[in-house]
C-alpha positions in Angstrom: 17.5 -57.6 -31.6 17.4 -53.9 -30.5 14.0 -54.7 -28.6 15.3 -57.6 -26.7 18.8 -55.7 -25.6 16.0 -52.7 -24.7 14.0 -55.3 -22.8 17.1 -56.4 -21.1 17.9 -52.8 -20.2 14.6 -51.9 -18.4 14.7 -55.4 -16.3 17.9 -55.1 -15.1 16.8 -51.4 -14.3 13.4 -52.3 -12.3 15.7 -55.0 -10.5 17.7 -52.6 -9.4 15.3 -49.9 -8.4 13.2 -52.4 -6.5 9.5 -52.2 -6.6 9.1 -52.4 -9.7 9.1 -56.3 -9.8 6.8 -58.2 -7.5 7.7 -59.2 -4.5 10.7 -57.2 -4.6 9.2 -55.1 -1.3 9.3 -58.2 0.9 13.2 -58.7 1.2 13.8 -55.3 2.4 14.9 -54.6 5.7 14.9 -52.0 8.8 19.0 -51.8 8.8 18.4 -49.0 11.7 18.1 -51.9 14.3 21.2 -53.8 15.4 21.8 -56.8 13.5 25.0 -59.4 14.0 26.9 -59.7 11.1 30.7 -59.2 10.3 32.3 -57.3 13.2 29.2 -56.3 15.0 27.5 -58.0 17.2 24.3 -56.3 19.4 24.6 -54.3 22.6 23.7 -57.4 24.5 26.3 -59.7 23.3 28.4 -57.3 24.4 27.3 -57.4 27.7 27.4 -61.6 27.8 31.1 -61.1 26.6 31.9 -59.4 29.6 30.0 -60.7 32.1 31.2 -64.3 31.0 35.1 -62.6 31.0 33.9 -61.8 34.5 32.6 -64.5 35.8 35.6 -67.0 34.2 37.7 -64.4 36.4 35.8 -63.9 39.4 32.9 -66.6 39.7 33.9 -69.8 38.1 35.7 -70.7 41.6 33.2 -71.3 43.9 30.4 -71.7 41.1 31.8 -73.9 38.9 32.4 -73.2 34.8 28.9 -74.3 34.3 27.2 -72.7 37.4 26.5 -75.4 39.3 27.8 -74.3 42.1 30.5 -77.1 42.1 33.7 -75.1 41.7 37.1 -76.3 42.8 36.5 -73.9 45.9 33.4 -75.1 46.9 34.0 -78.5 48.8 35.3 -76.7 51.4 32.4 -74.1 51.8 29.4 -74.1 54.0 26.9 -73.3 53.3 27.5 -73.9 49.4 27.6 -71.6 46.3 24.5 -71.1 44.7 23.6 -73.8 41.7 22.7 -71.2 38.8 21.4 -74.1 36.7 18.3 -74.6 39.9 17.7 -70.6 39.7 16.9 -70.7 43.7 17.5 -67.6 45.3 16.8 -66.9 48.8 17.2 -62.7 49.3 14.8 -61.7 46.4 12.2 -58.9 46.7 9.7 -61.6 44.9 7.3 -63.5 46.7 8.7 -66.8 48.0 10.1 -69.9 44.9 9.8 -66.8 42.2 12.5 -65.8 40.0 14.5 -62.8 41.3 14.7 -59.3 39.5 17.9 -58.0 38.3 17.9 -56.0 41.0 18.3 -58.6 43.4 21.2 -60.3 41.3 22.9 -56.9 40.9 22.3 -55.9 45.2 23.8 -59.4 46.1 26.7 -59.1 43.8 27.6 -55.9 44.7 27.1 -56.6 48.8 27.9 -59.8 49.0 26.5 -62.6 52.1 28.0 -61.6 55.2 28.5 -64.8 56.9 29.1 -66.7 54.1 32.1 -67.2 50.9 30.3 -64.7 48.9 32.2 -61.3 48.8 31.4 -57.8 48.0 31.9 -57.3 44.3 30.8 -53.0 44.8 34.2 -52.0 43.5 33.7 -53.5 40.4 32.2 -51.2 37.6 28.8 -51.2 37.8 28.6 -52.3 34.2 30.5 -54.7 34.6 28.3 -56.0 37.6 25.6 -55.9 35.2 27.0 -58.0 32.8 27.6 -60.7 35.5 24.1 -60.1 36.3 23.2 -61.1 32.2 25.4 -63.6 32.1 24.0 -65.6 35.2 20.9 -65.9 33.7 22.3 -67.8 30.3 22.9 -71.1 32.9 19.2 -72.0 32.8 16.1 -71.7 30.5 13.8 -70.8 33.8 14.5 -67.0 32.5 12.4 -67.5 29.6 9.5 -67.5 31.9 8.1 -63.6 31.9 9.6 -61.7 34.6 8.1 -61.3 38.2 6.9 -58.6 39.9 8.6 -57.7 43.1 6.2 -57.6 46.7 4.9 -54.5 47.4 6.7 -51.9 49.5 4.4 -50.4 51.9 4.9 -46.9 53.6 7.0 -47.1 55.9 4.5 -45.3 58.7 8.1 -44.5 60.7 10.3 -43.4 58.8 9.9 -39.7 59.4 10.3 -40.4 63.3 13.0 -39.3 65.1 12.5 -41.1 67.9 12.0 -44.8 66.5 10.6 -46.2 70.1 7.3 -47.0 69.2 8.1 -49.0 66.1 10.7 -51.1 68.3 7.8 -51.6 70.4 5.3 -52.6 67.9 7.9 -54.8 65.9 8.1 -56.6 69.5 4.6 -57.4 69.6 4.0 -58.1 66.0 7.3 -60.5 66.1 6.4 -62.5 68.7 2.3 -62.3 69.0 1.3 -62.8 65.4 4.1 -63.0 63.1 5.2 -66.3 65.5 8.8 -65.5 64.6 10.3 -67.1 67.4 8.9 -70.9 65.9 12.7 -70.5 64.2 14.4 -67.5 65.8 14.9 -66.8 69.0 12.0 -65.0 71.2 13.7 -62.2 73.0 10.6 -62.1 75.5 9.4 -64.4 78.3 6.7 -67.4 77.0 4.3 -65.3 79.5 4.6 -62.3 77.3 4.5 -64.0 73.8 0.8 -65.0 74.9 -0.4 -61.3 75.9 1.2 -60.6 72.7 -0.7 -62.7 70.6 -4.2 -62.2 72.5 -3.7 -58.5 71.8 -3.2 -59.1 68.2 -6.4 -61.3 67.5 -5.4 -64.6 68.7 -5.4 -66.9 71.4 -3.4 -67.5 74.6 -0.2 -69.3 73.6 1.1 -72.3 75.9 3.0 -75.6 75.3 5.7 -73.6 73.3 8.4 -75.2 72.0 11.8 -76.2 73.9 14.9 -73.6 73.7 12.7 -71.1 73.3 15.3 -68.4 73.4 17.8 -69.8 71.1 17.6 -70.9 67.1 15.9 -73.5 66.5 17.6 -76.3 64.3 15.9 -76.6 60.8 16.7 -78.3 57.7 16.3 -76.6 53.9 14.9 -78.3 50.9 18.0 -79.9 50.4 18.0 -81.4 53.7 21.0 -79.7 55.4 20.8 -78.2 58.5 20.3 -74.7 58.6 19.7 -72.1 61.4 18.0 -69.3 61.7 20.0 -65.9 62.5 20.0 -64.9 66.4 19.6 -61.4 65.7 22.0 -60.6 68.3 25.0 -62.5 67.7 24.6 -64.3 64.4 25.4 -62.5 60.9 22.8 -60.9 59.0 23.7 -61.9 55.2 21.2 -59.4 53.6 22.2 -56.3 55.1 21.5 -54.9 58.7 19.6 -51.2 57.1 15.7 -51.7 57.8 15.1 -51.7 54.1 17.3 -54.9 53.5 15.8 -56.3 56.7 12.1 -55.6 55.4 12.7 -57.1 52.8 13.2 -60.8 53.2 10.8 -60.6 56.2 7.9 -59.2 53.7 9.3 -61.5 50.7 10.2 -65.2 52.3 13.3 -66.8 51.8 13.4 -69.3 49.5 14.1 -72.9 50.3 13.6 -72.6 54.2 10.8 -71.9 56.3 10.7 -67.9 55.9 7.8 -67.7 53.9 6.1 -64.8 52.2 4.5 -62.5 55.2 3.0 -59.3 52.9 0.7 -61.6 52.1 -0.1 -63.2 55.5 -0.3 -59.5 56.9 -2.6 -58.6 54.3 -5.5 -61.1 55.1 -4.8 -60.2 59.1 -7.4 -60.7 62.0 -9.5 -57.3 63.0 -11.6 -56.6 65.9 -14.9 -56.7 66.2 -15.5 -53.0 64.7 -13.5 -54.4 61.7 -10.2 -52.7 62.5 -7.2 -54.7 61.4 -5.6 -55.8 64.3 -2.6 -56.2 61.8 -1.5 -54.7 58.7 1.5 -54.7 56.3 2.8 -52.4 57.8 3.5 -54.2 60.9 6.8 -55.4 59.0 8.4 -52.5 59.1 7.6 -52.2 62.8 9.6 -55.7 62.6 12.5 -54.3 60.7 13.1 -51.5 63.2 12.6 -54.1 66.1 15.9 -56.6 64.6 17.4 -53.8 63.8 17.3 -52.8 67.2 18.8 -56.2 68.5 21.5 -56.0 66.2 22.4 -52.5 67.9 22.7 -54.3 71.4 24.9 -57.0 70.7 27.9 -57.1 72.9 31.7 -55.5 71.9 33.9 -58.2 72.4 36.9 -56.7 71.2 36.4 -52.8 71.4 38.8 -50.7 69.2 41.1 -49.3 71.7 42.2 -53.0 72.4 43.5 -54.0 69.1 47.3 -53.8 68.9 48.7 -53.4 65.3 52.3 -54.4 64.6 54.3 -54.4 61.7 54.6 -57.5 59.5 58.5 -57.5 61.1 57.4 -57.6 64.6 54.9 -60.1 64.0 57.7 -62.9 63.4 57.7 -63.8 67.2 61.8 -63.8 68.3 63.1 -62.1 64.7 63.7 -59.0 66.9 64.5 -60.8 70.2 60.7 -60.4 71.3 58.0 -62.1 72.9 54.4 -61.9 71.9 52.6 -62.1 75.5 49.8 -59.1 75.0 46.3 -60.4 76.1 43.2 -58.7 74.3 40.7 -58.2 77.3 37.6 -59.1 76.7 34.9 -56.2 77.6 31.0 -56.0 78.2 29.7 -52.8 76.6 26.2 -51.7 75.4 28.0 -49.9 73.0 27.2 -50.9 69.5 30.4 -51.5 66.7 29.1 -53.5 63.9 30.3 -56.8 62.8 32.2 -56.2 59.6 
């Protein structure tokens, strides 16, 4: 009887002292990582929980609870919200129809689309943008694919200039001689010049171009609603006007219209016939500074020492026995005041 309590004694010990009973090793477990259990929960469903408290706060208007873009908001916007659920993203630094980085979710949240319903979220924490940047991704399974890498960024060969002249004049012949840009943006050049352009670059003499040659042309998306592309010198920019937010959709595409992916058109560009490339990638950048240029020139309609600013009280016409009759001339200046 002693024996078997003894017995008893030394299993209940090896059970408790593990490894001394097979197989004991096997349940044991690395409680250094995070788990979920109880009150705690892992760093990343912390970050869901916020970015879903943000979005249900901030988001769910325009782009609907389940982000479809279908929010009470967005009947009335044009163009639409973006459909989450379809993971179509048009200013990405991935080559055209990939997924975006975070990166791209996180610059277009804190920006915003100039031109369109989508504001600037910057004064939001940045963690918090992060989180909305998480969350997004929960609407469809297409994440689970392994991330893509974003285009390469070339040296930019002007950057150190201080006089950016030549690359405004390089970004005008690479615009309109091989990059062709004016098939859906205006050509800011006569037809004559667009075919010097293009026989300096490697090609042939251009003729039979199409009709409104200096305005937008009309284009539909893959949705089949009409779209138009910018006229850099009037229209808004909804990516940003610095030459690194312009580079960037010009070398990347835009997804879902017919910007496609020029790094890689640029890359496989014609040469002479000592094998010099008559193009390069780096032509884009020569592109960037070029719209960036015809941004600068647009026109002040309303220059600043025009705008009169009265007082909630004096703006109810007749409260104070006045009439409202000041006219806001309209002036033509060179001078350059962005479009906020």
């Amino acid at each position: 009887m002693n024996s078997l309590k003894r017995w008893r004694t030394c299993f209940a010990a090896m059970l408790l002292l593990g490894g001394c009973v097979p197989g004991a090793q096997e349940t044991d477990v690395d409680s250094s990582k995070p788990t979920e259990f109880g009150y705690q929960t892992t760093p990343r469903t912390v970050r869901l929980l916020e970015g879903e408290a943000a979005y249900n706060f901030y988001c769910i208007g325009c782009h609907g609870e389940n982000g479809l873009g279908n929010g009470p908001a967005a009947r009335f916007l044009n163009p639409a919200p973006r459909n989450f659920q379809d993971a179509k993203f048009k200013f990405i630094s991935t080559r055209f129809a990939e997924l975006p980085t975070d990166q791209d979710l996180f610059r277009s949240i804190s920006n915003g689309l100039r031109g369109s319903s989508m504001p600037a979220w910057g004064h939001l924490p940045a963690q918090t943008r992060w989180a909305l940047v998480e969350y997004i991704k929960t609407f469809s399974d297409i994440w689970q694919r392994p991330p893509t890498p974003a285009i390469p960024f070339v040296t930019d060969p002007y950057v150190e200039a201080a006089d950016k002249s030549a690359a405004i004049r390089r970004g005008e012949v690479a615009y309109h001689g091989f990059f062709s840009c004016w098939n859906c943006h205006p050509a800011y050049v006569p037809a004559e010049r667009i075919s010097e352009y293009s026989v300096v670059l490697g090609g042939p003499p251009r003729s039979g171009l199409r009709d409104g040659l200096n305005q937008a042309a009309i284009k539909t998306d893959e949705e089949d609603k009409t779209i138009f592309a910018p006229d850099f010198k009037r229209d808004y920019i909804k990516a940003g006007t610095s030459v690194e937010d312009l580079y960037r959709p010009i070398a990347a595409g835009i997804t879902g219209t017919a910007m496609p992916t020029w790094i890689d058109a640029a890359a496989s560009g014609p040469e002479d016939e000592d094998g010099n490339k008559l193009v390069t990638q780096a032509d884009i950048w020569a592109i960037a500074y070029y719209v960036q240029d015809l941004i600068k020139k647009r026109k002040v309609m309303i220059p600043s020492d025009a705008v009169v600013v009265r007082s909630n009280r004096e703006m109810r016409f007749g409260e104070l026995g006045m009439e409202y009759t000041a006219e806001l001339p309209v002036v033509e200046s060179e001078e350059f005041i962005e479009d906020e």
